[in-house]
C-alpha positions as CSV (number, residue, x, y, z in Angstrom):
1,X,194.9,131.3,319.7
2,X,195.5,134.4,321.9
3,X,196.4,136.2,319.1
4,X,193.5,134.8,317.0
5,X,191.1,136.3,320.2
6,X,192.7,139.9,320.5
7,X,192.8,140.3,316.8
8,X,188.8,139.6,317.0
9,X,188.4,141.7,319.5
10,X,190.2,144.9,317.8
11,X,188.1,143.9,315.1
12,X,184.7,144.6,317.0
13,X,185.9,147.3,318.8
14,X,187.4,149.0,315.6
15,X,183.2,148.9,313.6
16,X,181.8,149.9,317.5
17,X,183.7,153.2,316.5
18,X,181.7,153.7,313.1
19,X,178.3,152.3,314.8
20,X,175.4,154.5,316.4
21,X,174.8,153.8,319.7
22,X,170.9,151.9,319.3
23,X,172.0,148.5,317.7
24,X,171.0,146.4,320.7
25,X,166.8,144.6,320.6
26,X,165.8,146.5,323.5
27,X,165.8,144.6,327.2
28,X,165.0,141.3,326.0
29,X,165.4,139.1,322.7
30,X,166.0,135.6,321.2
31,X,167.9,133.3,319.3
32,X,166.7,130.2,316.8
33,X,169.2,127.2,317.2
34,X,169.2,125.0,314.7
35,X,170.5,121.6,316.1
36,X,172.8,118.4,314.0
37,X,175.1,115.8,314.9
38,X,177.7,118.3,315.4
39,X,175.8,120.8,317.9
40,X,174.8,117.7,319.5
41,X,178.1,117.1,320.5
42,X,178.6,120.2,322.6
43,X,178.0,119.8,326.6
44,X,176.4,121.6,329.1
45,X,179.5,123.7,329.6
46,X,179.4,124.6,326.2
47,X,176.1,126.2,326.1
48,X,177.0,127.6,328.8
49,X,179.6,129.6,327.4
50,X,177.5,130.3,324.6
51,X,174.5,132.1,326.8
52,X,177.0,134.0,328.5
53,X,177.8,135.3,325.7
54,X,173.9,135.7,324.0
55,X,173.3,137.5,327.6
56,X,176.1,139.9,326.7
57,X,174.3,141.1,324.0
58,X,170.2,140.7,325.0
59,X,169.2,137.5,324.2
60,X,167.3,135.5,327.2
61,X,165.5,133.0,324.8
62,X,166.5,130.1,323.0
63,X,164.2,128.7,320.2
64,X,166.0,124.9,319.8
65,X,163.9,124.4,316.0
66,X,163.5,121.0,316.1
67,X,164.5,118.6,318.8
68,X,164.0,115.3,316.3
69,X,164.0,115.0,312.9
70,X,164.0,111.3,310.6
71,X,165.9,109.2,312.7
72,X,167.9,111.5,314.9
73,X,166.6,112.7,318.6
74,X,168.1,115.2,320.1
75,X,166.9,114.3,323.9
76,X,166.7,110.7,325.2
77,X,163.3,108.9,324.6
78,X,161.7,105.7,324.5
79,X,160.5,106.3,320.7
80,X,161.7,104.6,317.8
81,X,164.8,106.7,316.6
82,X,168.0,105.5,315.3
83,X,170.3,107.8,316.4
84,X,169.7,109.5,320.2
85,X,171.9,112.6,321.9
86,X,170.8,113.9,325.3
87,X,171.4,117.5,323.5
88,X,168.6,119.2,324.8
89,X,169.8,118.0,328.5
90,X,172.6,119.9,328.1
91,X,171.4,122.7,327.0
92,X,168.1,123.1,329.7
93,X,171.0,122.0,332.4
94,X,172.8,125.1,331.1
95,X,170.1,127.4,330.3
96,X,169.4,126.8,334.3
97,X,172.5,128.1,335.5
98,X,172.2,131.4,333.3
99,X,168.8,132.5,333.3
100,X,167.6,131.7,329.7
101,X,164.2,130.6,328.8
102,X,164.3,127.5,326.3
103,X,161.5,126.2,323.9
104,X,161.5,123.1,322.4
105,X,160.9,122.5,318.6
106,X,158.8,119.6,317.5
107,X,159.7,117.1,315.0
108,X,161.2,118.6,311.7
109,X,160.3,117.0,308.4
110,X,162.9,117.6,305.0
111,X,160.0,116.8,303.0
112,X,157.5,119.0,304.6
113,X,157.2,121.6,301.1
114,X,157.1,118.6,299.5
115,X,153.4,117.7,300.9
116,X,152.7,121.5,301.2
117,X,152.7,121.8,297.6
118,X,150.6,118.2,297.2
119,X,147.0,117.6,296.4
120,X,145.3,118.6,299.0
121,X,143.9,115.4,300.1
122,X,147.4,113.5,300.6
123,X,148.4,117.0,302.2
124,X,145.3,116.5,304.9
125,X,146.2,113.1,305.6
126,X,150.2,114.2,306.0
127,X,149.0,117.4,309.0
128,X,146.9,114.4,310.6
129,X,150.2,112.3,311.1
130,X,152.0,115.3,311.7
131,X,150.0,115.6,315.0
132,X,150.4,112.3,316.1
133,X,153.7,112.5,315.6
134,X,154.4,115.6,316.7
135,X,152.1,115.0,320.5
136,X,154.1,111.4,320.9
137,X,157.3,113.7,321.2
138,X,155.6,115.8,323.3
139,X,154.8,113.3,325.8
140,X,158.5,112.4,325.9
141,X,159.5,116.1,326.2
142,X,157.1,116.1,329.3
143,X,158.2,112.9,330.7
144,X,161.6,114.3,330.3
145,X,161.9,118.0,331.2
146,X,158.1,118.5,332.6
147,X,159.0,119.9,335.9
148,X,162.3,121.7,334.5
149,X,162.1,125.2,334.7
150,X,163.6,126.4,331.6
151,X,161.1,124.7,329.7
152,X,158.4,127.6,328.7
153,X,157.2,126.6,325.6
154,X,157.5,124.6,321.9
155,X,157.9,125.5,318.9
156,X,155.7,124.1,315.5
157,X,158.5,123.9,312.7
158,X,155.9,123.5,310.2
159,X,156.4,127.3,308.5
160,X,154.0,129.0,307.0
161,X,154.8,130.9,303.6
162,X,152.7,133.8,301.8
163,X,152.0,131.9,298.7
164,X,150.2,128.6,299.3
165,X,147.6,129.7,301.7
166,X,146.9,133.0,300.2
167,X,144.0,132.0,297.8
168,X,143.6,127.7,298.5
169,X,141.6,125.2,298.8
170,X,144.1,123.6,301.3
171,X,143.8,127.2,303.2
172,X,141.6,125.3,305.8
173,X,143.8,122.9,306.6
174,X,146.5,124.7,307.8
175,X,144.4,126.5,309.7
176,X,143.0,123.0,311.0
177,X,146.3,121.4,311.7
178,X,147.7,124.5,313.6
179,X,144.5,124.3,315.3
180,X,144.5,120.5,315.8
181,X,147.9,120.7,316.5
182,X,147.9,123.1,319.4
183,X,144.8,121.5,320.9
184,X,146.8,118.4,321.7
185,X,150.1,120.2,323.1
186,X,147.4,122.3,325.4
187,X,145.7,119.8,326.4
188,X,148.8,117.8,327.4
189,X,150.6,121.3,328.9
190,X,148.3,123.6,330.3
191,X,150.6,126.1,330.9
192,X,153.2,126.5,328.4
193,X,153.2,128.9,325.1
194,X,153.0,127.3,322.2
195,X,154.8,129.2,319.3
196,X,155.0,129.4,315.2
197,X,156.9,131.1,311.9
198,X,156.1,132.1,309.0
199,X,158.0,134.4,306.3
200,X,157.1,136.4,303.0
201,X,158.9,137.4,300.3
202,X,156.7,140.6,299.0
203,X,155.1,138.4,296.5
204,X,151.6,139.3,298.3
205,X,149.9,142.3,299.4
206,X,151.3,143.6,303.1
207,X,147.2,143.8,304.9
208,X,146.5,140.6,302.9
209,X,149.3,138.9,303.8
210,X,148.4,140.1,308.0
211,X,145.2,139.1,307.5
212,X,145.9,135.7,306.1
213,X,148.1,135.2,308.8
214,X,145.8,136.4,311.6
215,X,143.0,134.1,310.1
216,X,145.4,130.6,310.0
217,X,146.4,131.3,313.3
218,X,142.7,132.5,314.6
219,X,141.1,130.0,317.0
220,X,143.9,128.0,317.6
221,X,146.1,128.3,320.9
222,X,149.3,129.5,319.3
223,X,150.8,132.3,321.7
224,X,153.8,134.0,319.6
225,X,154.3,133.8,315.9
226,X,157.6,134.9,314.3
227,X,157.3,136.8,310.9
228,X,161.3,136.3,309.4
229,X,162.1,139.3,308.1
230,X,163.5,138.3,305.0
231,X,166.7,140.4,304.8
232,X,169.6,138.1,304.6
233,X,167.6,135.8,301.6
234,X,165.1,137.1,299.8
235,X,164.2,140.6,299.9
236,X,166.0,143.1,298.3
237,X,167.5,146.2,300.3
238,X,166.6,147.9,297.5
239,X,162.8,147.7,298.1
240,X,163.5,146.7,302.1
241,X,163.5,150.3,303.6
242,X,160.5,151.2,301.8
243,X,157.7,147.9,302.0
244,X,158.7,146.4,304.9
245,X,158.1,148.9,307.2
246,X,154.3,148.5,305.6
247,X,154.1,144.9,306.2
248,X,155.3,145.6,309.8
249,X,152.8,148.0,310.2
250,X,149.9,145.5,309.0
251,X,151.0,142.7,310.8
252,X,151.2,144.5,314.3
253,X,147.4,146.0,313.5
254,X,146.2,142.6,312.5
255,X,147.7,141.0,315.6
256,X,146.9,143.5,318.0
257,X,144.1,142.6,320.6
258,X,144.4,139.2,318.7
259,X,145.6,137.3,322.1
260,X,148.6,136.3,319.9
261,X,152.1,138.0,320.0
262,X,154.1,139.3,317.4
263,X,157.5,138.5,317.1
264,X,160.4,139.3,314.2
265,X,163.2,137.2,313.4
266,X,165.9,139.2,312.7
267,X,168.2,137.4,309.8
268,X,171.8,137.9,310.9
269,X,173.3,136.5,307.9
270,X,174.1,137.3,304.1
271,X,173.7,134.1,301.7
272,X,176.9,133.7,299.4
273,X,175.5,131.1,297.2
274,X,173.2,131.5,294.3
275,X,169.4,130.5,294.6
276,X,170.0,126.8,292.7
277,X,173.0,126.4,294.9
278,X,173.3,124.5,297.9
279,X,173.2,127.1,300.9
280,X,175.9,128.9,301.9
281,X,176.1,132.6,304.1
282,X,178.2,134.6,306.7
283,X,177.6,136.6,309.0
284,X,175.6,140.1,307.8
285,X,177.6,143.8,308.4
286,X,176.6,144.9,311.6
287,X,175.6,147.8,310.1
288,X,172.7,146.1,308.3
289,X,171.9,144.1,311.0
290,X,171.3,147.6,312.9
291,X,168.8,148.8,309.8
292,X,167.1,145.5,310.3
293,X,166.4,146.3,314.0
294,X,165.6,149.6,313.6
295,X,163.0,148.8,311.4
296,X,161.2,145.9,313.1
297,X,161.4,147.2,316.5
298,X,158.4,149.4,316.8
299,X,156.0,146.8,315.5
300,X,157.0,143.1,317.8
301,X,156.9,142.5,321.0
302,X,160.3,140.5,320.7
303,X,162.8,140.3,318.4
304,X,164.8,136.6,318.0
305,X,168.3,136.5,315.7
306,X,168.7,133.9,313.1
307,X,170.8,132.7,314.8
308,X,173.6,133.4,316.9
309,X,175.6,129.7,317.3
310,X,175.9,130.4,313.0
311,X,176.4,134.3,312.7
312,X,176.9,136.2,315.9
313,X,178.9,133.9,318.3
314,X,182.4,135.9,319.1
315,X,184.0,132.1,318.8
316,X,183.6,131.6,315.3
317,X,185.5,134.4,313.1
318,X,185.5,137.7,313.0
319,X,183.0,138.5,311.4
320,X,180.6,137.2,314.0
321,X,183.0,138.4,316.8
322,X,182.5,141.9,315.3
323,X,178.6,141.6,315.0
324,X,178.5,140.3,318.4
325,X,181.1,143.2,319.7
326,X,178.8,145.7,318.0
327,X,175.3,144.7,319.6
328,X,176.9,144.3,323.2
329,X,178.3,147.9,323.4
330,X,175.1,149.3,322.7
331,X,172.8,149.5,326.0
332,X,169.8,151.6,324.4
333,X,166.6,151.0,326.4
334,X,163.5,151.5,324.8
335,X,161.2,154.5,326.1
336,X,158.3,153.8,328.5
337,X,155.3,153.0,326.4
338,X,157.3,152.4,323.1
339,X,157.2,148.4,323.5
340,X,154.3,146.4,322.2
341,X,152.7,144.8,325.1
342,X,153.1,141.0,325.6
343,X,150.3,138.7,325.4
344,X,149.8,136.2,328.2
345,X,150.1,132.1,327.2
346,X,146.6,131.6,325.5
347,X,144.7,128.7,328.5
């Protein structure tokens, strides 16, 4: 194992060599966590270990993307779910003891594109038991970790795409549901933010695409909203350098003065498998990852990795450890005045 650890670490210190010194998010970003049966199985010492290390290289925020899904809880409850692990204790008991802000997904449905792509009256029907669902495992949350002060905010997993809302007659019913939605977690929470994603794939026009997305999200209490950036599944690096930087540029004037901030999810991962294959990827060249940053960090207010426990954590292979070794020997601070501004919780 020892010599498993110091060949890693030559490894990362070897591409730091080859790297420009401006790979790290500025001051502060995040990380998604997806959680299973396995991550459920890791302690609070664990995720300990783990922010240690995401604090080594920027990241003060965890984004947990769902903290049930059919059947499964990941916190203990009094709801009807088969299978229960006190997960999220363990990771709010750890995110204490090192400083990192936590917010709680919702419940995640598999069959959520399913209804998306429905007629539009069973999908109206599905967003009004989504929210019931969705505020019953809020309550819990609050009964749970209300007072805990890690806790600043949920997540919606519901994401939103460029394609189905673009031109739709089930366009106002996303917009009600995030609306709907939001209403019942404020009025339950008065305090916390309240956060959702969404992703394109260059298959509609960048100030259409912003102003779609400022619209769905318009009059609704939703704080943050992650755009995915596309660039480990998706969208080509041979069209990446030139439109993204345009859809950047239109999401950051759509959102700003909105009351909503902007944040891009950095995708720290290269897919191996073919599109009608199941998923497979590793971790990206940090040298990529460094283009992705580059190009998203004068347009968001933060930026969040998908996701370090599957690509970036040191403790997994060396690939990770030298994506990880490369983004925590880069200290670049951003100029005064360079960072978008970040917009207070919405009341």
């Amino acid at each position: 194992m020892r010599t498993l650890m110091h060949q890693l670490k030559l490894t990362a210190l070897a591409a730091l060599a080859l790297l420009p010194q401006t790979l790290r998010a500025g001051e502060s970003s995040g990380t998604l966590i997806q959680l299973n049966r396995d991550a459920a199985q890791l302690t609070a010492e664990d995720w300990a270990v783990d922010f240690e290390q995401m604090k080594a290289i920027g990241i003060d925020t965890a984004i947990i993307q769902w903290s049930a899904e059919e059947g499964i809880s990941y916190f203990t409850n009094a709801l009807a779910f088969v299978e229960v692990y006190p997960a999220i204790e363990g990771i709010l008991e750890a995110a204490t003891q090192k400083g990192i802000d936590v917010y709680l997904g919702l419940h995640h449905d598999s069959r959520y594109w399913d209804h998306v792509t429905g007629r539009a009256r069973v999908l109206k029907d599905y967003f009004y038991v989504r929210v019931a669902q969705n505020e019953k495992l809020q309550l819990e949350m609050l009964k749970r970790f209300g007072t805990h002060d890690a806790f600043k905010g949920y997540y919606i997993p519901d994401e939103i795409d460029d394609i189905n809302w673009r031109v739709s007659e089930k366009t106002p019913l996303m917009k009600n549901y995030l609306a709907k939605m939001s209403e019942r977690l404020r009025a339950n929470d008065k305090t916390r933010e309240i956060l959702v994603s969404a992703f394109y794939r260059m298959r509609t026009a960048p100030d259409v695409f912003a102003s779609n997305l400022k619209e769905l999200v318009g009059g609704s209490h939703v704080s943050s909203v992650l755009v995915q950036d596309g660039l480990g599944d998706g969208i080509s690096w041979k069209y990446a350098e030139r439109y993204v930087p345009i859809y950047y540029t239109m999401l950051a004037e759509a959102f700003r003065d909105s009351g909503v901030n902007l944040w891009i999810v950095i995708e720290t991962f290269t897919r191996n498998s073919q599109p009608r294959e199941p998923f497979a990827a590793g971790s990206a060249d940090a040298a990529r990852v460094q283009k992705q940053i580059n190009l998203a960090r004068p347009h968001a207010s933060k930026l969040i990795y998908f996701t370090f426990p599957n690509y970036m954590d040191p403790d997994l292979d060396a690939d990770a450890a030298e994506l990880h070794g490369a983004l925590s020997a880069a200290p670049e601070k951003k100029a005064p005045g360079t960072e978008p501004e970040k917009v207070p919780a919405k009341p």
